[in-house]
C-alpha positions as CSV (number, residue, x, y, z in Angstrom):
1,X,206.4,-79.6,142.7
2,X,207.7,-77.5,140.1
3,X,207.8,-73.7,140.6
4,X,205.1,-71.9,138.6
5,X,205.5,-67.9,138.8
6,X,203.2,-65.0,137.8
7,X,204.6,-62.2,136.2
8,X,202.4,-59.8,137.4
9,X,201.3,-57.7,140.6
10,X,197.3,-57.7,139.3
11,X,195.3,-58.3,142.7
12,X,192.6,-59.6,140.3
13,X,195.5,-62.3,138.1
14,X,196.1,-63.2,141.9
15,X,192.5,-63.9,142.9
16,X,191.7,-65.9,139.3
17,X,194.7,-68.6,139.9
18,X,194.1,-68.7,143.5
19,X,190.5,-69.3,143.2
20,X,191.7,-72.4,141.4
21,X,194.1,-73.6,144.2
22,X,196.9,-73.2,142.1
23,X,200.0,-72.8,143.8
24,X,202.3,-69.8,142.8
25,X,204.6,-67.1,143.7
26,X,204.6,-63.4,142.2
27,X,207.7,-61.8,140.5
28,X,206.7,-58.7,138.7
29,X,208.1,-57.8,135.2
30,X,209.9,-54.4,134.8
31,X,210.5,-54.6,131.5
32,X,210.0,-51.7,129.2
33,X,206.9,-52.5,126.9
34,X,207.7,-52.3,123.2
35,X,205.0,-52.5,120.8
36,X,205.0,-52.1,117.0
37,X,202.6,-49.4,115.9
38,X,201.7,-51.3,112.7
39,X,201.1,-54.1,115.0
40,X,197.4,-55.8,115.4
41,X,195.9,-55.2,118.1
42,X,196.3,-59.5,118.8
43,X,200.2,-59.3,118.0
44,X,200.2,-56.4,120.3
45,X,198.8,-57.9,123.5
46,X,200.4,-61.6,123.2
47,X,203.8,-59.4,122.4
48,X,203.3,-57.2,125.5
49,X,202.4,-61.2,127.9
50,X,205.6,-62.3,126.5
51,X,207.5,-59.8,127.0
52,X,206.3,-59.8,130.2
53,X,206.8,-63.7,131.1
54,X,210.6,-63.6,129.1
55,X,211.3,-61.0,131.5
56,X,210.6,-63.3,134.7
57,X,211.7,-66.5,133.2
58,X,215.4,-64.3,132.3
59,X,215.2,-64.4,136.4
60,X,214.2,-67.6,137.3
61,X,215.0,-70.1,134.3
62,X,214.1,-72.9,136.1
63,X,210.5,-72.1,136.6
64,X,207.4,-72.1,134.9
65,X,206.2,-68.0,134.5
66,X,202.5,-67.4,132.9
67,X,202.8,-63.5,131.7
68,X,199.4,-61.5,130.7
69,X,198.5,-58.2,129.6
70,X,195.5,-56.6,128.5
71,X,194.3,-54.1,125.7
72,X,191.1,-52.0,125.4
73,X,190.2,-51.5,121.7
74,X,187.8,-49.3,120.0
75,X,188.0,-48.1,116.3
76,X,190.8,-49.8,116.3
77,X,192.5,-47.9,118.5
78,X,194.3,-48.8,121.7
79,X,193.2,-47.5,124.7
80,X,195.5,-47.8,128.1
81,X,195.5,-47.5,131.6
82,X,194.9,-43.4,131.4
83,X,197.3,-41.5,132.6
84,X,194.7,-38.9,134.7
85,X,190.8,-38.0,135.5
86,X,191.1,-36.1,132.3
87,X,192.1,-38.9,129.8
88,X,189.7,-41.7,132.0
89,X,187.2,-39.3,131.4
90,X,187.5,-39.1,127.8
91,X,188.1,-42.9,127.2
92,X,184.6,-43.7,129.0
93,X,182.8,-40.8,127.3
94,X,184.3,-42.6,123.9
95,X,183.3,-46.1,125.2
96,X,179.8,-45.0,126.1
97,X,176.9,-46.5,124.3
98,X,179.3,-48.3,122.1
99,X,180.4,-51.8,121.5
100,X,184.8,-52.1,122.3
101,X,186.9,-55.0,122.3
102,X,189.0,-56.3,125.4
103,X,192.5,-58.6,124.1
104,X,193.8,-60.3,127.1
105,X,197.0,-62.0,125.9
106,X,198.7,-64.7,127.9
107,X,202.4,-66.4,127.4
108,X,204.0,-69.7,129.7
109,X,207.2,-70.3,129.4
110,X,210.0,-72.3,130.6
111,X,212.6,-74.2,129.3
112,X,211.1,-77.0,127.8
113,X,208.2,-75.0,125.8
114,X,206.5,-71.6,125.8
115,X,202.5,-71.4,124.9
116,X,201.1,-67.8,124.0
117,X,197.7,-66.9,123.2
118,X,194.9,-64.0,123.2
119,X,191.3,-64.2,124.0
120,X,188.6,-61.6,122.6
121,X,185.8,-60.2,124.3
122,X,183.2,-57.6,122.8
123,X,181.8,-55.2,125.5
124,X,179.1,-53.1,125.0
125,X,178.2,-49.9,127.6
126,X,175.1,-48.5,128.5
127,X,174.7,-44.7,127.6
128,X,176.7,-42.9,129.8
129,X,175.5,-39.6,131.4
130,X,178.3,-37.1,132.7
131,X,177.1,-38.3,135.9
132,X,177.6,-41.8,135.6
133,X,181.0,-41.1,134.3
134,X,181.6,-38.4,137.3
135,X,180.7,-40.9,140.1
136,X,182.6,-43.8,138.5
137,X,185.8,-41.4,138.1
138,X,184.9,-40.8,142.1
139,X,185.5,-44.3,142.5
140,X,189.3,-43.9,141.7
141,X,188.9,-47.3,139.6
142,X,189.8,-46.4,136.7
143,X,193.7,-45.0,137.1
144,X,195.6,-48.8,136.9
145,X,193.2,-50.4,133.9
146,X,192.8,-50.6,130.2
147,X,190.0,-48.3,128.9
148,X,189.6,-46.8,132.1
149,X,187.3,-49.1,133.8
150,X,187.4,-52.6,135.9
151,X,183.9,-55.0,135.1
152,X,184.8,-56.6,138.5
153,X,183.9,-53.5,140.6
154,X,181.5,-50.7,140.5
155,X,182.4,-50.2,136.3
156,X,180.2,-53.8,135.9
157,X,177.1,-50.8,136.7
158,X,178.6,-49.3,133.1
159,X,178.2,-52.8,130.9
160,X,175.0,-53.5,129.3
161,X,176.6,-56.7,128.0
162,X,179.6,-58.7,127.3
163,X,180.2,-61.8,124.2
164,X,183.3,-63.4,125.4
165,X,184.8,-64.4,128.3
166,X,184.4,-62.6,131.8
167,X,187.5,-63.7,132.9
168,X,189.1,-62.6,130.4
169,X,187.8,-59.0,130.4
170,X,188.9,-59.1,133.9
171,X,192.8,-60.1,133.3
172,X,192.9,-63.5,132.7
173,X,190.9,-66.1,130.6
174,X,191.5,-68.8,133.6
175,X,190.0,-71.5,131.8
176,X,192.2,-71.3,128.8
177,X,194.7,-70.9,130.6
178,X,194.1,-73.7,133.5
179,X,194.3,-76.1,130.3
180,X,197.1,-74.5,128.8
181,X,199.3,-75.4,132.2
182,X,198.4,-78.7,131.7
183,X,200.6,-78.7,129.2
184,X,203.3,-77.7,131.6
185,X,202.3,-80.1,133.8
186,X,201.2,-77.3,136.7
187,X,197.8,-78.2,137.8
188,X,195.3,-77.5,141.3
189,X,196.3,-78.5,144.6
190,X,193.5,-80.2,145.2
């Protein structure tokens, strides 16, 4: 079997290959994320998955590595993990009632071939009261994602409805991306 790596410490990247039996092991990427401010917010998130994988693979160039990130997006402005209550605070007060866009990007790579790609998702929230947005900060859920919030806990009670792919919103579009390994020939243990 050929070793297939994620390049990422996400519990929830974790839990989407694993609920596929795919076998893998986890090698972070500490590389320092450049982006281009001129860049799309679609250039910007499969740049910041391949940065992310080239990292790995620089480590381990026999192996297979699938990098991701993901990219909160409203007025065309990208919104990160925040950095305290304050900024998480103001992100979900600008999300509120509004329709954003969530980029996942993903890139595999090993020596043979590399594959990169994004997925889209519109999100729309419910209104938020100060109080919805109080008790979700409360939650602590919101410090380690993009725009503030996770639709796989407690902030699915903030979504009023989603055009895209779940998975995706949630870190990793594991369809597209079960297919795409194909390619690399890394499939389910079945």
């Amino acid at each position: 079997m050929k070793t297939f790596i994620l390049a990422s410490q996400s519990p929830r990247r974790k839990q989407l290959l694993e609920q596929v039996n795919l076998s893998f092991s986890i090698e972070p990427s500490y590389v320092d994320e450049i982006v281009d401010e001129g860049d799309s917010p679609e250039d910007v998130v499969v740049s910041l998955a391949h940065q992310k994988a080239n990292d790995v693979f620089g480590r381990f160039p026999d192996a297979t590595v699938l990098g991701a990130d993901t990219i909160v997006v409203i007025d065309g402005d990208i919104l990160g993990k925040p950095k305290d209550e304050g900024e998480a605070n103001e992100m979900l007060q600008r999300l509120s009632g509004r329709t954003h866009q969530v980029f996942t990007g993903v890139s595999i790579i090993n020596k043979h071939q590399t594959d990169s790609f994004y997925v889209r998702s519109d999100v729309t929230f419910y209104p938020l009261t100060e109080e919805d947005i109080a008790a979700y900060l409360l939650t602590k859920d919101s410090y380690d994602k993009a725009g503030a919030y996770g639709i796989q806990g407690v902030g699915a009670t903030l979504v009023e409805k989603i055009h895209g792919d779940f998975f995706a919103i949630m870190g990793l579009p594991i369809s597209r991306v079960v297919r795409a390994l194909r390619k690399f020939h890394i499939t389910s243990d079945q």
